[in-house]
N, C-alpha and C positions, 0 to 999 in steps of 0.2 A: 410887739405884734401879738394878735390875739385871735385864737380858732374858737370858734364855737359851733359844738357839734349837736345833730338832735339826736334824742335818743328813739328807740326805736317807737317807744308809743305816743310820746308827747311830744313829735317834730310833725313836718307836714305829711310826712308818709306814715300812718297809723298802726304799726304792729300789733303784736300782744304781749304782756306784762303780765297779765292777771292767770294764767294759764291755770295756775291748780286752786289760786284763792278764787275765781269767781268762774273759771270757764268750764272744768272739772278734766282740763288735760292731766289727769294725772302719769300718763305715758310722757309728758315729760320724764317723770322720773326713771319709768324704764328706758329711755333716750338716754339718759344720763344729758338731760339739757336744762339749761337756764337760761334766760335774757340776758342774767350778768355777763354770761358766755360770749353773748355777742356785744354785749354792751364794751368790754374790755377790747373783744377785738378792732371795733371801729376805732377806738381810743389810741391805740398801737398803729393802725393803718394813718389818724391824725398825726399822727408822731411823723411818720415815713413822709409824709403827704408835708410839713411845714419844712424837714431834713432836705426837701429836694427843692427849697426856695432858697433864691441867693441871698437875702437880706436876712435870714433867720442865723442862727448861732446856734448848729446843734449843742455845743457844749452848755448851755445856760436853756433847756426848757423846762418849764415846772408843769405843774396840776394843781387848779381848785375846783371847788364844786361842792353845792351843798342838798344835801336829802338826797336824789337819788344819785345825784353830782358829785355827792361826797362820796357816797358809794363806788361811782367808775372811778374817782380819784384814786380809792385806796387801792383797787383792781389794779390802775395802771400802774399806779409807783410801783406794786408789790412785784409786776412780772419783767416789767421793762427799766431796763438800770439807764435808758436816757434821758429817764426823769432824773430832775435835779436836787429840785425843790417842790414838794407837796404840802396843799394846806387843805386833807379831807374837811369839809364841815357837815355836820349832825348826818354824818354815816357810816358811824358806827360805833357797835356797844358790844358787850357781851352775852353767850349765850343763855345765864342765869337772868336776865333783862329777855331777852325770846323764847325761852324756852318754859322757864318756871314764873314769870312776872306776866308772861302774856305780850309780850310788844310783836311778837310774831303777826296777830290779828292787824295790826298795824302798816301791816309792810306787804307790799307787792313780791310776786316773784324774782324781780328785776336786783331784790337787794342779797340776793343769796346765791352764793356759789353753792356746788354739788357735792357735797363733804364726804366723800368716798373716804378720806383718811380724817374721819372724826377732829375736825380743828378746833377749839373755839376759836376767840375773833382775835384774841391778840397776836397769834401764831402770825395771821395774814399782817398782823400791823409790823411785826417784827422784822417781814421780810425785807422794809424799808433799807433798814437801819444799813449802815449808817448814814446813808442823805439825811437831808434835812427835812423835819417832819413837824409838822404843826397841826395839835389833832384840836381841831375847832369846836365848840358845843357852846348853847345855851342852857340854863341851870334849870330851867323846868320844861323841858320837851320830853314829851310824855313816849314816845316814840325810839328817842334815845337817853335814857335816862341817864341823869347825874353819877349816879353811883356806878354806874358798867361804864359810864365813859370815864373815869377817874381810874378805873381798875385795869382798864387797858391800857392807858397811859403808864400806871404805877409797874405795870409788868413788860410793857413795852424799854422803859426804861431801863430795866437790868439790860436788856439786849446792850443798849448805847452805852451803858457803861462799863460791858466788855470792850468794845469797840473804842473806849474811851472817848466818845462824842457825845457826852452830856449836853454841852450846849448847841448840840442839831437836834434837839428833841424838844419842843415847848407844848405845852396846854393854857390851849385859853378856853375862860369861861367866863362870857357875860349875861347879862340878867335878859330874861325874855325865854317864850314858849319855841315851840318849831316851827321857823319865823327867821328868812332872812334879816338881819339888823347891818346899818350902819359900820357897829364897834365888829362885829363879824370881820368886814368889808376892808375896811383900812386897817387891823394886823394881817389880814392876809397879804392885803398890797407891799408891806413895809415886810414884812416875811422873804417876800419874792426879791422884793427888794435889793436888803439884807445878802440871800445866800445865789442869788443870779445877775447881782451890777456891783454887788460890794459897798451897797451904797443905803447909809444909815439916815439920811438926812429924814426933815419928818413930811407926812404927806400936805402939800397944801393942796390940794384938789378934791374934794367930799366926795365919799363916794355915794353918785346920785346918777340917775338911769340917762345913758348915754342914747338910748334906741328902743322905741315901741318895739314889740312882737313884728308888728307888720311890715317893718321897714327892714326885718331879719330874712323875710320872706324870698326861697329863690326860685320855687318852681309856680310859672303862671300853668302848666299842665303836667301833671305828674305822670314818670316816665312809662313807658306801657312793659319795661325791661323791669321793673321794680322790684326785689327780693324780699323788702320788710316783711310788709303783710304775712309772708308763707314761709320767714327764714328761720321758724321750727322745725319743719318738717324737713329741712334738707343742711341745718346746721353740722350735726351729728350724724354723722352716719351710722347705718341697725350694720350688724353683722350679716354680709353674704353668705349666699348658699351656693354662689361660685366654687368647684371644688371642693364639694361637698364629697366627705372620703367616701372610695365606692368600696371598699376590703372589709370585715371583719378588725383585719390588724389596724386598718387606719382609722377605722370607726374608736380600737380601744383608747389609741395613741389620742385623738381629737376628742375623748370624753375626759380621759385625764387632763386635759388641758384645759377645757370649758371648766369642768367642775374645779381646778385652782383658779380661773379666773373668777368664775361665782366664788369662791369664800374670799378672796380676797380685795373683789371690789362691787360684790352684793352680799355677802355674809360677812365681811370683816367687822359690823359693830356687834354681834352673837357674844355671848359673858364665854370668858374663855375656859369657864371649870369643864374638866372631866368627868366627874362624881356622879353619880344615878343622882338625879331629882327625889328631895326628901319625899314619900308618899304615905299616908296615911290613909286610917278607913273611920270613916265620920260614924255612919250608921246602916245598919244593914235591917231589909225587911224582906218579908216571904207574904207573896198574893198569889195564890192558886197556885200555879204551876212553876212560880219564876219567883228566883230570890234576886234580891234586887242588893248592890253594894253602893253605898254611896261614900267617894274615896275624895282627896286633894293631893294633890301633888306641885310643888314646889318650882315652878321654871327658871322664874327670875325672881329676885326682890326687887317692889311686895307682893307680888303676884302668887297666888295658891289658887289654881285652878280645878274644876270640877272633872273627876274623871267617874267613868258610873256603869257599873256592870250590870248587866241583865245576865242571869242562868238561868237555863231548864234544869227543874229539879225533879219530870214526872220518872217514872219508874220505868227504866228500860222493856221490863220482861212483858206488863200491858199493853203497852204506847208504840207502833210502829213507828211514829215520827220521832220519837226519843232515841228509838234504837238505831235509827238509821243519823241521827242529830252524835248516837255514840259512837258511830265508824267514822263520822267525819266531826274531829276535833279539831278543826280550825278555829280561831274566834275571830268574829267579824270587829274592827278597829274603825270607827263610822266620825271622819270631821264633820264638826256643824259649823255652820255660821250661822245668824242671829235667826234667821226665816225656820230654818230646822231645828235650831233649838227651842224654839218657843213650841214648835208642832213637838216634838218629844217629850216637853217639859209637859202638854197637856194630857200626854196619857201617864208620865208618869207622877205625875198630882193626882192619879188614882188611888196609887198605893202610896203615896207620902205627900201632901196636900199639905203639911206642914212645911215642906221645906220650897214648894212653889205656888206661896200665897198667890201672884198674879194670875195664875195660870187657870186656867179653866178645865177640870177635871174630864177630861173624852174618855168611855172606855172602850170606845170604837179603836182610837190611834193606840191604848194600852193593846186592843187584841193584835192590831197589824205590829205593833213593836214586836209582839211576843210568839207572834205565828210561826216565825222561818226555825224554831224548836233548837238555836244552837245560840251560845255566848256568844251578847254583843257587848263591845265597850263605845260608850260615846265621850267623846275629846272635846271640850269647848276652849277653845285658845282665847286670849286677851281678847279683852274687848267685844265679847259671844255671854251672850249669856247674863251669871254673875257676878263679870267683870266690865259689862258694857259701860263706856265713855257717855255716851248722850245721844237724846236720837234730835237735838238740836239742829237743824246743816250746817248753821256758820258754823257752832262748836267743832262739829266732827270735820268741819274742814279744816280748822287751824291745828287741832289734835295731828291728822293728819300729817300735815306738814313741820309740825314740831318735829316728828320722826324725821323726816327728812335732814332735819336741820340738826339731829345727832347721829347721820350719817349711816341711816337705816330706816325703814318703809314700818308702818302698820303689821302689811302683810310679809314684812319679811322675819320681823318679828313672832307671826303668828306662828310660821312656818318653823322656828324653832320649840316654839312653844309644842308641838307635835311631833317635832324629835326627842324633845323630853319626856313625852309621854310615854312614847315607844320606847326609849330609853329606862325608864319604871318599869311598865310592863316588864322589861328581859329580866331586870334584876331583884323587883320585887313582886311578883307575881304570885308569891308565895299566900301573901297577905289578902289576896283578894279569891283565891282560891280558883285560877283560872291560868293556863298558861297556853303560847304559844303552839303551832304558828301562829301568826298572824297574817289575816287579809286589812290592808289598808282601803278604807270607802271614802266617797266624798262627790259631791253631785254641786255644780255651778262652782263657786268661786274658792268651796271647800274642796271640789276635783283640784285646783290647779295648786292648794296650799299641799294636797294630799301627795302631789304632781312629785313637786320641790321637796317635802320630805322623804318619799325614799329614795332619792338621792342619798342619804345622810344617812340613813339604817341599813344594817344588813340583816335582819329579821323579820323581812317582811316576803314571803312567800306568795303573795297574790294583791294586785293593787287595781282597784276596780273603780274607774272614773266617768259619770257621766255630766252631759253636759258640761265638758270642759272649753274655756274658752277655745276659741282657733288660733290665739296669735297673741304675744302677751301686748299688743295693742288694747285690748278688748280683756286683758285681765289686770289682775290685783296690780296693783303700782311696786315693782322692786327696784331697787337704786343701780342705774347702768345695766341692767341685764338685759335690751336689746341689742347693746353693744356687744356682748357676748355670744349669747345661741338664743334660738325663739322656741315656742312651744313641737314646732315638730321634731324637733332635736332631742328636745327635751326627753319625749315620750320614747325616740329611738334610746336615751341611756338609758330610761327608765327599761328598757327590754333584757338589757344587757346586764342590770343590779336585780332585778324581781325576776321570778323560775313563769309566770304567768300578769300580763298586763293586758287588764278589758276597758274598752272605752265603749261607751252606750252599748253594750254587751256583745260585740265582735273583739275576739279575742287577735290580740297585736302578735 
């Protein structure tokens, strides 16, 4: 007997698949949601759905499927142990083949789970073991390359041979691109065979297409009940604001909770060092009234990012606005994203034109840089700046989702990158000749990285956010954090860790 299930975008009821490669859901991510998500569960409900027919033998069902078949195949063997026998084909490879080779570009959302705990792919292959596993591929599928599927194999293998089940583990590979074939077709069948009837005899029946598409066909009107379509937005459930604490006490009790559930399944891929970010001072100049530092600092490897001081250096005892700039020694800490660093980088190609050849020397934005008469530092996190990836959109969307796929966000990354900074600040500050406190700034999508980092400092005495998103629907993509707490939670911790928090300038 044989079920054949659709998937949710290539059956008759048309889902989404494409969500962050072509649609730009990237609140996926903050859902902590995937297709595979659902894809796996229909798979499981298949399972129940044959369990409760008389002529079936729960004890003997298997899985095959190949591209994105291969893929619910490994999904289902991996969670459900009433698989028996699986024979994935071309779905699946390793993350050095998605991540660093580019096949990511390649692949729909549907093929990717939500890597909250940083997997590669053989991890999932391993949870087989010991069933019987048959990991299917042809030798030049671009999609799934030769090399990552031999290496999941090769490591899947140590698994079986704890388990001492060598021979429930095979790899086949024949000739041809990503491309159902024939030789695919008949070891799977002798597979199933094999470890579901006991029965080795060879096949005499070719495998060759039993049923057009049309004749698969079951709905003449599709249901007006239908869930596909819309089964993102109600897959995953966002975090309630049901019993939402109304105390002080339970406000601390429910921040300390949200913030270990943010590091540990929205910050968990963060480098785990301690250590102040190495900081350096490149080159320092003085224009009229403002000496300018230009520093790096060290977040992650290879990353050395631009951190860049502006002082007033006029003379208290003439300059009202100096002296009043020297009763209030705050420095302003200002995130940019790309829109704001290009307008910063143009006044400050006033006084250093050598170091932003692109840039168009303004020294209108040099005077508003330099007017509010008190140190500012501006923070350009990955990918801002002279670190930016491409302003290509495909690029920047598979970029995108690489992140995801080592189990961590663009912006959740950036968001570290700005706790190192502030982390330099506290403990080398010396070198730049400027210290704390510090007010934390950031306007659009830099408010809400600005949002998330002081969470993570205690040195920040004033955080001033305009134009933050409403809802982290409508902000940067972090992995599962609507599952957790949303932006207006957020800004209530943020009350509770900062002495002063301003949003479009009313003070919280």
């Amino acid at each position: 007997m044989c079920l054949v299930i659709d998937t949710i975008q290539l059956g008759e009821i048309e889902g989404i698949h494409h969500g962050t490669y072509r649609e730009k859901m990237w609140w996926w991510n903050n859902r902590g949601y995937t297709p595979a998500g659902v894809e796996a569960w229909n798979c499981t409900r298949a399972i129940d759905l044959l369990e409760s027919r008389p002529e079936v033998d729960p004890k003997r069902i298997g899985v095959t499927g190949r591209s994105g078949g291969g893929a619910y195949s490994w999904w289902l063997a991996a969670i459900d142990e009433r698989i028996q026998a699986a024979i994935p084909v071309a779905g699946i490879t390793n993350l050095q083949n998605h991540v660093v080779d580019g096949c990511v570009s390649g692949h729909c959302d549907c093929m990717y789970m939500v890597n909250t705990y940083r997997w590669d792919f053989p991890i999932v292959a391993a949870l087989v073991a010991p069933r019987p596993l048959l990991i299917s591929n042809t030798d030049r599928d671009s999609i799934f390359p030769l090399d990552g599927v031999v290496d999941v194999h090769a490591k899947v293998r140590k698994i079986y041979e704890l388990y001492g089940a060598d021979e429930k583990l095979g790899l086949q590979i024949t000739s041809g691109p990503h491309q159902d074939t024939q030789e695919l077709r008949i070891h799977a069948f002798r597979w199933l065979n094999r470890h579901l009837r006991g029965d080795e005899s060879l096949i005499e029946m070719a495998a060759t297409k039993l049923f057009e598409p049309d004749q698969l066909k079951v709905f003449d009107q599709l249901p007006e009940d239908e869930r596909v379509t819309t089964i993102h937005e109600t897959f995953v459930p966002t975090a309630t604001l049901d019993g939402e604490p109304d105390t002080p006490e339970k406000w601390a009790t429910a921040a300390k909770d949200w913030k270990e559930q943010l590091r540990t399944k929205t910050f968990a891929a963060w480098p785990k060092e301690t250590a102040s970010p190495e900081l350096n001072v490149v080159s320092q100049v003085q224009h009229g009234d403002a000496q300018v530092t230009f520093a790096e600092y060290s977040s992650q490897t290879p990353y050395r990012l631009p951190l860049i001081v502006c002082r007033p250096i006029q003379d208290s005892t003439n300059d009202p606005k100096a002296e009043q700039a020297g009763k209030n020694n705050q420095v302003d800490v200002v995130v940019l994203d790309q829109a704001r660093w290009e307008r910063v980088a143009s006044g400050l190609a006033v006084v250093a034109p050598e170091r932003f050849a692109g840039a168009q020397p303004d020294a209108e934005v040099w005077k508003r840089l330099t007017s509010i008469g008190r140190t500012t530092v501006w923070v350009a996190p990955r990918g801002v700046g002279p670190t930016e990836w491409s302003r290509d959109e495909r690029d920047r969307t598979h970029i995108r989702r690489r992140f995801m796929l080592l189990g961590q966000t663009a912006a959740g990354m950036q968001i570290f990158d700005v706790v190192s900074a502030l982390k330099a600040l506290n403990n080398q500050h010396n070198k730049l000749a400027v210290s704390g406190p510090w007010n934390l700034k950031g306007s659009g999508d830099a408010a809400f990285l600005a949002l998330h980092a002081s969470l993570w400092s205690d040195s920040i005495v004033e955080l001033q956010l305009t134009d933050l998103p409403a809802s982290n629907r409508e902000s940067p993509d972090l992995l599962n954090v609507s599952r957790i707490v949303d932006l207006p939670q957020l800004v209530q911790m943020a009350t509770g860790q900062v002495s002063t928090v301003v949003i479009d300038g009313i003070t919280k």
